[in-house]
C-alpha positions as protocol buffer text, in pm:
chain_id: "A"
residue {
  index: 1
  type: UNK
  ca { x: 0 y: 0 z: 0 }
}
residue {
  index: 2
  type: UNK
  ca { x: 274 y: 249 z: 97 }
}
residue {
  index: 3
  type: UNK
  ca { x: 430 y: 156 z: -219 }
}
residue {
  index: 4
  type: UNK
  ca { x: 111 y: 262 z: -415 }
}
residue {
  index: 5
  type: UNK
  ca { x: 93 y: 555 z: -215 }
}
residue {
  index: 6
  type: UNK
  ca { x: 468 y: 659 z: -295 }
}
residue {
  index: 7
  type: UNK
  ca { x: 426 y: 596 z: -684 }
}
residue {
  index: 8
  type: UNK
  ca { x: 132 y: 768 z: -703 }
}
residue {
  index: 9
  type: UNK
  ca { x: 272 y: 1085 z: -483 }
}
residue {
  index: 10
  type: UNK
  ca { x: 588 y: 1066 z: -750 }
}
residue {
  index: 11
  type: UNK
  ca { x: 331 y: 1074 z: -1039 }
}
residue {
  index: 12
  type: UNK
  ca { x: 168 y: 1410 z: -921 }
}
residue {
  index: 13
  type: UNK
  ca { x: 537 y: 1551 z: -888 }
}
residue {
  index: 14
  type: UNK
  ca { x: 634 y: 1438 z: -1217 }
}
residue {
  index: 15
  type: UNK
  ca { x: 258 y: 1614 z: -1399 }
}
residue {
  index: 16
  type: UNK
  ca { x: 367 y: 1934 z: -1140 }
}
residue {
  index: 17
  type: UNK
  ca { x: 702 y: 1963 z: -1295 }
}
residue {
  index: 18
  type: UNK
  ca { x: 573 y: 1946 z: -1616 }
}
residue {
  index: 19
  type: UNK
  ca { x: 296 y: 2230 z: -1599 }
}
residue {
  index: 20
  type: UNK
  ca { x: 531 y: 2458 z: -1464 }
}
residue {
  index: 21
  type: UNK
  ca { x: 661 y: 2749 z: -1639 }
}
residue {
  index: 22
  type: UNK
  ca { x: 1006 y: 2688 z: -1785 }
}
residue {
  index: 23
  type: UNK
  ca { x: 1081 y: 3090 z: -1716 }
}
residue {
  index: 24
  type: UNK
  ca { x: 980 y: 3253 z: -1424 }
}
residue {
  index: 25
  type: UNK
  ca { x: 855 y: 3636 z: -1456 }
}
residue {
  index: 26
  type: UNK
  ca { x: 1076 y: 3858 z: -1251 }
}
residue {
  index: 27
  type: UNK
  ca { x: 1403 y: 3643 z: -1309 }
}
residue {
  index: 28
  type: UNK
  ca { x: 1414 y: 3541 z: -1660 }
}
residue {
  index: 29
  type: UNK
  ca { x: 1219 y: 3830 z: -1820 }
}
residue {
  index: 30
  type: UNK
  ca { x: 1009 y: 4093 z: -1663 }
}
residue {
  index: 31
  type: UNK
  ca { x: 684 y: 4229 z: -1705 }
}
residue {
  index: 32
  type: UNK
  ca { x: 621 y: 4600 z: -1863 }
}
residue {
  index: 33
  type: UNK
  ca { x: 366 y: 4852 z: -1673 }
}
residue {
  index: 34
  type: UNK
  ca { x: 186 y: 4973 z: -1844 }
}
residue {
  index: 35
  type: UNK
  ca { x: 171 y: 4716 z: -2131 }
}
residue {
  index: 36
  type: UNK
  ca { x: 255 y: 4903 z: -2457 }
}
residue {
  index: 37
  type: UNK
  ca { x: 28 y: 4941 z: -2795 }
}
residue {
  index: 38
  type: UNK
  ca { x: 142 y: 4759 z: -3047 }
}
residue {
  index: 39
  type: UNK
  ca { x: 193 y: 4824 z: -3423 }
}
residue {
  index: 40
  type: UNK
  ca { x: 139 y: 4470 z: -3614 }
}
residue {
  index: 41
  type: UNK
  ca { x: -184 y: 4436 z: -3607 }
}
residue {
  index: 42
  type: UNK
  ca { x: -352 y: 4084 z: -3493 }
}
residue {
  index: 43
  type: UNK
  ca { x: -2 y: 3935 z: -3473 }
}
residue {
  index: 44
  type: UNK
  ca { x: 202 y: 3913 z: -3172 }
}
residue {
  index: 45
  type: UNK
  ca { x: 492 y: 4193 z: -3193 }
}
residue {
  index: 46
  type: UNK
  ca { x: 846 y: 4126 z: -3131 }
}
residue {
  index: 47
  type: UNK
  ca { x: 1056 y: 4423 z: -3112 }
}
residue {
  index: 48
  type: UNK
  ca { x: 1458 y: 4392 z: -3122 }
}
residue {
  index: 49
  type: UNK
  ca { x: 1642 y: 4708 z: -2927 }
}
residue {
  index: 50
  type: UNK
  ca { x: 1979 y: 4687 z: -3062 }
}
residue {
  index: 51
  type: UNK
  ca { x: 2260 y: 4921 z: -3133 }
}
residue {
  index: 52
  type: UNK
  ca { x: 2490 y: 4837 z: -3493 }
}
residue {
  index: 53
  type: UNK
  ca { x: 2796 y: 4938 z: -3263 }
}
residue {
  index: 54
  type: UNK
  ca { x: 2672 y: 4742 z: -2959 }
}
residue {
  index: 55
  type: UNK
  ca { x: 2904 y: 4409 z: -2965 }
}
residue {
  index: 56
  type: UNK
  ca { x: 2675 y: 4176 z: -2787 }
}
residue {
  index: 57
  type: UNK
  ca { x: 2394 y: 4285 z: -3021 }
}
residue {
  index: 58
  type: UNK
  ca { x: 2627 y: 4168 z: -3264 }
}
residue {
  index: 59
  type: UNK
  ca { x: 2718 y: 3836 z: -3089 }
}
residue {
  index: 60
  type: UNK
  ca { x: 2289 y: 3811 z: -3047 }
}
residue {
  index: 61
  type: UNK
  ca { x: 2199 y: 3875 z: -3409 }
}
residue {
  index: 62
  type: UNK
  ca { x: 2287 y: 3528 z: -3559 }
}
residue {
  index: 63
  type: UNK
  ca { x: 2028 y: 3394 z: -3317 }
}
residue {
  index: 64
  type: UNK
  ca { x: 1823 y: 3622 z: -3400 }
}
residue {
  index: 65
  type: UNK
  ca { x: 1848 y: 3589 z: -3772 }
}
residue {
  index: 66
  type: UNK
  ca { x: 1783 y: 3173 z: -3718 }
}
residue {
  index: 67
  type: UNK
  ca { x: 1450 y: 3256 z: -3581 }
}
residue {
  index: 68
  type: UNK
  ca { x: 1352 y: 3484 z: -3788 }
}
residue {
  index: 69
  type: UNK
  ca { x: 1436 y: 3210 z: -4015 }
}
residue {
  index: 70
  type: UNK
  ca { x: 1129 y: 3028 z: -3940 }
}
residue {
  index: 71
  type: UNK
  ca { x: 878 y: 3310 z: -3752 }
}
residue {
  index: 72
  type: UNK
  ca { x: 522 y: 3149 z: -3710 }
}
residue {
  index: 73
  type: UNK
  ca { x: 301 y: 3297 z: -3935 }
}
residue {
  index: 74
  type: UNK
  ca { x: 119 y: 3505 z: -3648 }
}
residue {
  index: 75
  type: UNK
  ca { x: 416 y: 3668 z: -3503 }
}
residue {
  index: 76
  type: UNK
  ca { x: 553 y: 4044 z: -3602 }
}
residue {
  index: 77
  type: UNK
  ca { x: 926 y: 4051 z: -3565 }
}
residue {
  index: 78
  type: UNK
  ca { x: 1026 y: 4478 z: -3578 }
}
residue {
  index: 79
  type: UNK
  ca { x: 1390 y: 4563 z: -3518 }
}
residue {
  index: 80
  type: UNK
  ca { x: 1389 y: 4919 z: -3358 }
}
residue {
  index: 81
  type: UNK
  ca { x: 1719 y: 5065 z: -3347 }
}
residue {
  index: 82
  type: UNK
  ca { x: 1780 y: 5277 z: -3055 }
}
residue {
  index: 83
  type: UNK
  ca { x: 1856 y: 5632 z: -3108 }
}
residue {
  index: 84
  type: UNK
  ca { x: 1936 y: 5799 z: -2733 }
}
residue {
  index: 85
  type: UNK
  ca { x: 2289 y: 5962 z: -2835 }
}
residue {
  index: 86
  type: UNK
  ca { x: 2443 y: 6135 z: -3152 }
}
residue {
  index: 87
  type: UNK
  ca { x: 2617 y: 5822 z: -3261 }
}
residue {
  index: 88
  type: UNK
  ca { x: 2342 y: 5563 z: -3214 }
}
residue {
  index: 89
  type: UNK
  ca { x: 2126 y: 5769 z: -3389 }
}
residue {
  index: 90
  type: UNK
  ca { x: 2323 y: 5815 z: -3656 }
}
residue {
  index: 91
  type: UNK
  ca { x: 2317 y: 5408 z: -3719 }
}
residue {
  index: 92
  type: UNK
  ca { x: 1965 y: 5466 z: -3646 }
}
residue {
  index: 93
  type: UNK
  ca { x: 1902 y: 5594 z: -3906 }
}
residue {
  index: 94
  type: UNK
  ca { x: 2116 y: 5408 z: -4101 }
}
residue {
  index: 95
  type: UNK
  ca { x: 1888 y: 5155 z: -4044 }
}
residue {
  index: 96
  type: UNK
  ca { x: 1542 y: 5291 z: -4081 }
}
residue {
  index: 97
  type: UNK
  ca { x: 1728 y: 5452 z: -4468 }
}
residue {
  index: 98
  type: UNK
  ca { x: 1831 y: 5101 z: -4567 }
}
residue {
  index: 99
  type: UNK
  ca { x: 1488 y: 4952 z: -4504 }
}
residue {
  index: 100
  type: UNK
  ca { x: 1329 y: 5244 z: -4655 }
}
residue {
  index: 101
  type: UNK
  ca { x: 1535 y: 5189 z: -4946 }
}
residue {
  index: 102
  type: UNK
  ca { x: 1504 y: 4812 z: -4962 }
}
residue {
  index: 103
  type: UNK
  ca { x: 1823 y: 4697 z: -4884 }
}
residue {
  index: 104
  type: UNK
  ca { x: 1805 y: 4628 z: -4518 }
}
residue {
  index: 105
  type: UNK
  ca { x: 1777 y: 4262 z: -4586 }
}
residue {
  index: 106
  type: UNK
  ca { x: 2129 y: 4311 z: -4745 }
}
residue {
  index: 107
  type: UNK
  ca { x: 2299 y: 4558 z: -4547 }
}
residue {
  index: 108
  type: UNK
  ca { x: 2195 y: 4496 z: -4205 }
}
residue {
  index: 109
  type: UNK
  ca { x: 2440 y: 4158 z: -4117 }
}
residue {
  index: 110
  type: UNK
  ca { x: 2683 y: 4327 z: -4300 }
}
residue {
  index: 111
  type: UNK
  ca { x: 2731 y: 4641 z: -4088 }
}
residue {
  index: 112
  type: UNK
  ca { x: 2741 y: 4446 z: -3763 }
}
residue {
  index: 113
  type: UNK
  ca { x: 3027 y: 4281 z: -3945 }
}
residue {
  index: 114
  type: UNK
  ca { x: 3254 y: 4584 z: -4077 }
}
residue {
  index: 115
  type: UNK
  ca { x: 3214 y: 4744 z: -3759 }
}
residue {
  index: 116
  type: UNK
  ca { x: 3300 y: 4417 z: -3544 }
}
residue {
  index: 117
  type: UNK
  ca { x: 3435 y: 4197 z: -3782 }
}
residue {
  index: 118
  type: UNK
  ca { x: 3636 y: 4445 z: -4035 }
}
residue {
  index: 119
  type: UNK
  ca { x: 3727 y: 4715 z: -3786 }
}
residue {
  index: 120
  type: UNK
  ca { x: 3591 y: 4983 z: -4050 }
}
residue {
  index: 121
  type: UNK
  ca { x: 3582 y: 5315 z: -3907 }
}
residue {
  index: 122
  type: UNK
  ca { x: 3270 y: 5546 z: -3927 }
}
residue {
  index: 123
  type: UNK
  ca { x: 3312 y: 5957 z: -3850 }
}
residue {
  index: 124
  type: UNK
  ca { x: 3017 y: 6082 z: -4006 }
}
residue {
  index: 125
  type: UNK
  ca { x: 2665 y: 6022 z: -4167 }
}
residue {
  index: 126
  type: UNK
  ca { x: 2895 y: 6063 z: -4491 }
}
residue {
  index: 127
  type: UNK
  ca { x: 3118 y: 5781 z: -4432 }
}
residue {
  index: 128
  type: UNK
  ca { x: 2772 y: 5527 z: -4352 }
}
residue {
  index: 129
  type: UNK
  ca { x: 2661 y: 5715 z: -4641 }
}
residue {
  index: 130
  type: UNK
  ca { x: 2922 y: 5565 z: -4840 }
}
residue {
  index: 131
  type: UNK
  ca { x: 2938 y: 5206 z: -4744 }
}
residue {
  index: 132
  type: UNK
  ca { x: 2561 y: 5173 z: -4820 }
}
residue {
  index: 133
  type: UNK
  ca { x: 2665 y: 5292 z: -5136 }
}
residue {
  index: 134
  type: UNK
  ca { x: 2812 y: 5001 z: -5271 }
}
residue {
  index: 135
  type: UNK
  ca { x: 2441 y: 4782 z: -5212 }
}
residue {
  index: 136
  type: UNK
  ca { x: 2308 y: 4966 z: -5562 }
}
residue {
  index: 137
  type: UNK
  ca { x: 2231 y: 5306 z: -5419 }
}
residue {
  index: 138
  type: UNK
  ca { x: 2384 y: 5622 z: -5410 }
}
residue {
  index: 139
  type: UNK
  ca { x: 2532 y: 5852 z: -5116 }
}
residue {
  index: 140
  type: UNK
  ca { x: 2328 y: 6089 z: -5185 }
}
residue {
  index: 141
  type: UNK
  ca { x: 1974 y: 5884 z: -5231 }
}
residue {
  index: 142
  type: UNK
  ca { x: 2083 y: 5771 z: -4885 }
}
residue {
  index: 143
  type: UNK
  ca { x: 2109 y: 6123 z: -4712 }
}
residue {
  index: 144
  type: UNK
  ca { x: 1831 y: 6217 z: -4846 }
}
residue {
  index: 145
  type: UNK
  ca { x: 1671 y: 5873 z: -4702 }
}
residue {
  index: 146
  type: UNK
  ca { x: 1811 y: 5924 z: -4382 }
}
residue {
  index: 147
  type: UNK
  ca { x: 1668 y: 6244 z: -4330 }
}
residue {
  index: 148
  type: UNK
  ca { x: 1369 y: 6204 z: -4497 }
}
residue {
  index: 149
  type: UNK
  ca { x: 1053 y: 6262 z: -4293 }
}
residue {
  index: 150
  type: UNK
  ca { x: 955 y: 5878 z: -4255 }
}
residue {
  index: 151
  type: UNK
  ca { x: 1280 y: 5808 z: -4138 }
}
residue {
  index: 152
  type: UNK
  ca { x: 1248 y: 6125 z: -3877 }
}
residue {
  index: 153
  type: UNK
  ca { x: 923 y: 5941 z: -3770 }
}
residue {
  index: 154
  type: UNK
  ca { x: 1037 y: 5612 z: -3699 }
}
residue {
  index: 155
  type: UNK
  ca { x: 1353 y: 5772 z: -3517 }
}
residue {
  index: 156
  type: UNK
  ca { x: 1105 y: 5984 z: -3311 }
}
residue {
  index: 157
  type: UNK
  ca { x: 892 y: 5654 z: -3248 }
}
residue {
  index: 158
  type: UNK
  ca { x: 1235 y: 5459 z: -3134 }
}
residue {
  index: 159
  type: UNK
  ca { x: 1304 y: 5789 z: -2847 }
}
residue {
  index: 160
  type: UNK
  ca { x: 961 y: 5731 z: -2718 }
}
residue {
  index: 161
  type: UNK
  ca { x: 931 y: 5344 z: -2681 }
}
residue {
  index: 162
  type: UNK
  ca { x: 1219 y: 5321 z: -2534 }
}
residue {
  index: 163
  type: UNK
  ca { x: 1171 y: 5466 z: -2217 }
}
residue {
  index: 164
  type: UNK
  ca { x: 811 y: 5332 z: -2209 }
}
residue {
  index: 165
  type: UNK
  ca { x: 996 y: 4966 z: -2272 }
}
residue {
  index: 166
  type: UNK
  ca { x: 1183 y: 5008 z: -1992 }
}
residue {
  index: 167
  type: UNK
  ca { x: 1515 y: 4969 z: -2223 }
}
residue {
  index: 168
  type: UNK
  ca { x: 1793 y: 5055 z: -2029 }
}
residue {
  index: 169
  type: UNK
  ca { x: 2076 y: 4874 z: -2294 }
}
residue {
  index: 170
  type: UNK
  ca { x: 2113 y: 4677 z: -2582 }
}
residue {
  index: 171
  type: UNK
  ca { x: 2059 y: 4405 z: -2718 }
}
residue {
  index: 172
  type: UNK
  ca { x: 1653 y: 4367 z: -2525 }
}
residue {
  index: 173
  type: UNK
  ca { x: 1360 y: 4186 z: -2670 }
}
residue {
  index: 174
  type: UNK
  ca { x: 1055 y: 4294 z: -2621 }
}
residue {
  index: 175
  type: UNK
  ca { x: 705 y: 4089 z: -2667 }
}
residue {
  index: 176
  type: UNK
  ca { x: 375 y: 4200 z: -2701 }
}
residue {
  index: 177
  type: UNK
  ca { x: 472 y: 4562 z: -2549 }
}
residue {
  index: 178
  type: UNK
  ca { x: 390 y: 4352 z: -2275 }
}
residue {
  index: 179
  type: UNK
  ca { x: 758 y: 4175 z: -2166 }
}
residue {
  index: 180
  type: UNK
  ca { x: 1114 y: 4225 z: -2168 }
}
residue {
  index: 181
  type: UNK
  ca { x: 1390 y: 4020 z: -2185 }
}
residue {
  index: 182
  type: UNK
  ca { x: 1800 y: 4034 z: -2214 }
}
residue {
  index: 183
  type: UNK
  ca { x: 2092 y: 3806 z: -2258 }
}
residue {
  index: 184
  type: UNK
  ca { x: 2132 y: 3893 z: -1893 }
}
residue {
  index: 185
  type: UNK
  ca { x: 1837 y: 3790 z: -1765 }
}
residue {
  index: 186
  type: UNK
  ca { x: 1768 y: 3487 z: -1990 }
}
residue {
  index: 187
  type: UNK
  ca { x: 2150 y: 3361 z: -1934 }
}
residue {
  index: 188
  type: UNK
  ca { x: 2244 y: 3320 z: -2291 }
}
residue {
  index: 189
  type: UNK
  ca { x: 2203 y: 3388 z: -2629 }
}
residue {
  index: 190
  type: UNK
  ca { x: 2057 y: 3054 z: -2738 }
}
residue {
  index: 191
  type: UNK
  ca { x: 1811 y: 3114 z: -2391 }
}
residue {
  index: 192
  type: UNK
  ca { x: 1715 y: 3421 z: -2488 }
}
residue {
  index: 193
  type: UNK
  ca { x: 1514 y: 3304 z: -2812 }
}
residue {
  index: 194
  type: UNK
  ca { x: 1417 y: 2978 z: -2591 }
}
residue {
  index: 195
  type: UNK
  ca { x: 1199 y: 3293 z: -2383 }
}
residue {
  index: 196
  type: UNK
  ca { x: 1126 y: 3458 z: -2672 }
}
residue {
  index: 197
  type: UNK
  ca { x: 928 y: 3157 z: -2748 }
}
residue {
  index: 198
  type: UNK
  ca { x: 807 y: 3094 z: -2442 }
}
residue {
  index: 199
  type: UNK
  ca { x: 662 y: 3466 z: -2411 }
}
residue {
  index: 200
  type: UNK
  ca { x: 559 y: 3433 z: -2784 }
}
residue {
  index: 201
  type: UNK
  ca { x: 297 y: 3094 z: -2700 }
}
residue {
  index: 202
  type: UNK
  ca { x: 203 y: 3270 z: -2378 }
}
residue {
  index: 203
  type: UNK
  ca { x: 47 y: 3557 z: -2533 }
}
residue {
  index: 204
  type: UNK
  ca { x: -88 y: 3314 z: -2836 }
}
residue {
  index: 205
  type: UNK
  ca { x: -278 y: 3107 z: -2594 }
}
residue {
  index: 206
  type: UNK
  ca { x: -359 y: 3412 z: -2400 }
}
residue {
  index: 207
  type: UNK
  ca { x: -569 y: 3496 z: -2713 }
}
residue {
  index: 208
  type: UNK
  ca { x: -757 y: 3188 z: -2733 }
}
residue {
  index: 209
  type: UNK
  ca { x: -1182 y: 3231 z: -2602 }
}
């Protein structure tokens, strides 16, 4: 009888283990008050704070870029470049001009790797200006892209999230406008995406009836 007793006792441990949360809230990511509007719609928003000069955005983005890879078709992934100094904002809008442009999908590995990778030296919007130049667009269509009024808006949009994010460094994830989570917190690279995903089917079975 005891023996039942014990077996069944180690079944109802075993199904408790199992329905627990693999991250805990407060430790592996943390929750944003107030929750945050969103911008995609019906789908589930992830937002990428990173910095081009930031080297553990650049250590992050591979990850990144292999889940992205294979994004469920209800989930939003927006990179937001942070913009809360001269330089940063400069590659912000580096950024926001290639995508306007069309050739973020080209450009954007590439930078993290001349700047970390290459040890190419940027002084100015002209010399960014420059490099772009050689992904079929001229320095001067990109100036004018990188000061161009949607570009000015999404720059604008970056300095206000932000703050409301609760984005205190680079690289953070954030899901939902609802959760935050770093390399820090997560306690790897690899674990960061493994929250990502765990935040991502929390808030798809939070829409469920």
């Amino acid at each position: 009888m005891r023996a039942v007793v014990f077996a069944v006792m180690a079944l109802f441990s075993t199904l408790a283990l199992a329905q627990a949360p693999a991250f805990e809230e407060g430790k592996h990511y943390f929750v944003i008050e107030p929750a945050q509007p969103t911008s995609s719609g019906n789908k589930i928003e992830v937002v990428e704070a990173f910095m081009y000069t930031c080297p553990h955005c650049a250590d992050l983005e591979p990850f990144l870029l292999a889940y992205r890879k294979n994004l469920p078709a209800d989930v939003q992934f927006v990179p937001m470049p942070v913009a809360w100094n001269g330089g940063a904002e400069a590659f912000a809008r580096a950024y926001y001009a290639a995508e306007t442009l069309g050739i973020v999908e080209k450009t954007h590995e590439p930078m993290f790797a001349a700047i970390h990778k290459e040890g190419v030296r940027f002084t100015n919007m002209e010399d960014i200006a420059n490099w772009y130049a050689k992904y079929g667009v001229t320095a001067e269509a990109f100036l004018s892209a990188a000061n161009s009024f949607a570009v000015n808006t999404k720059i604008n949009r970056s300095k206000t999230m932000v703050p409301r994010y609760g984005i205190t460094g680079t690289p953070m994830v954030v899901v939902n406008g609802k959760y935050r989570v770093d390399v820090s917190s997560a306690g790897g690279h690899q674990q960061l995406v493994d929250v990502l995903k765990f935040l991502v089917d929390k808030e798809r079975a939070a829409k469920k009836p």
